[in-house]
N, C-alpha and C positions, 0 to 999 in steps of 0.2 A: 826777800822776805818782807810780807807785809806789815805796817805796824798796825798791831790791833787793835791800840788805847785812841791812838789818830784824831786829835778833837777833843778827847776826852777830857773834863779837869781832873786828874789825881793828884796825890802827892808821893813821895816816894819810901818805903822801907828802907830798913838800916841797911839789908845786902839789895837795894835797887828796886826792887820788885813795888810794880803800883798797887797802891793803895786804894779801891773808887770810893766815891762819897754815897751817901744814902745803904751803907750796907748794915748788916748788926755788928758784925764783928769780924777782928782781920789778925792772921795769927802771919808772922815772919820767921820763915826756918830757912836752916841750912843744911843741905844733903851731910849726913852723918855719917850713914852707909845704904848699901844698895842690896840687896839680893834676890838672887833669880830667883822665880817662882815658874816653873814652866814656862807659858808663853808669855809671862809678864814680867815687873820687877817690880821686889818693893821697896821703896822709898823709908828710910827713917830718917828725921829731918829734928836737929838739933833748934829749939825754942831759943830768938834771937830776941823779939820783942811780940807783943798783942794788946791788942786796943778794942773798947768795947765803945759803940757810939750812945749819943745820947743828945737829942732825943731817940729812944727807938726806934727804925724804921718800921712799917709792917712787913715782915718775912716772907722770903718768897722759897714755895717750895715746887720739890722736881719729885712726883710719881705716876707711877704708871707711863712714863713716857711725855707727862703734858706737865707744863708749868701751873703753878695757881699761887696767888699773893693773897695771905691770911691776912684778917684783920689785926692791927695793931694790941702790945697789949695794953691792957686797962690798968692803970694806976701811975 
């Protein structure tokens, strides 16, 4: 399996999980419970730790299919 952070600088959450720089915000869970949903499953994930950055990045959002990075906020 390939690593996919490879290069990357993070740092690491309480249960291991990277952390990357430049993002707004990063929440750390723990699978709590799981249940089917048809052809899926849902995750509920017990709040370990969250951190918000600062300064704020500008956000990057996903619709439609395509990426687009808003402008930062003001103030």
């Amino acid at each position: 399996m390939e690593d996919r952070f490879e290069g990357l600088t993070y740092t690491s959450a309480i249960t291991g999980a990277p952390i990357l720089p430049d993002v707004l915000a990063w929440v750390d869970c723990r699978v709590w419970a799981a249940y089917g949903g048809g052809d899926h499953t849902i995750f509920v994930g017990e709040v370990l730790a969250a951190g918000v950055n600062d300064p704020v990045p500008a956000p990057l959002l996903y619709f439609h299919r395509q990426w687009a990075k808003l402008d930062p906020p003001k103030g």
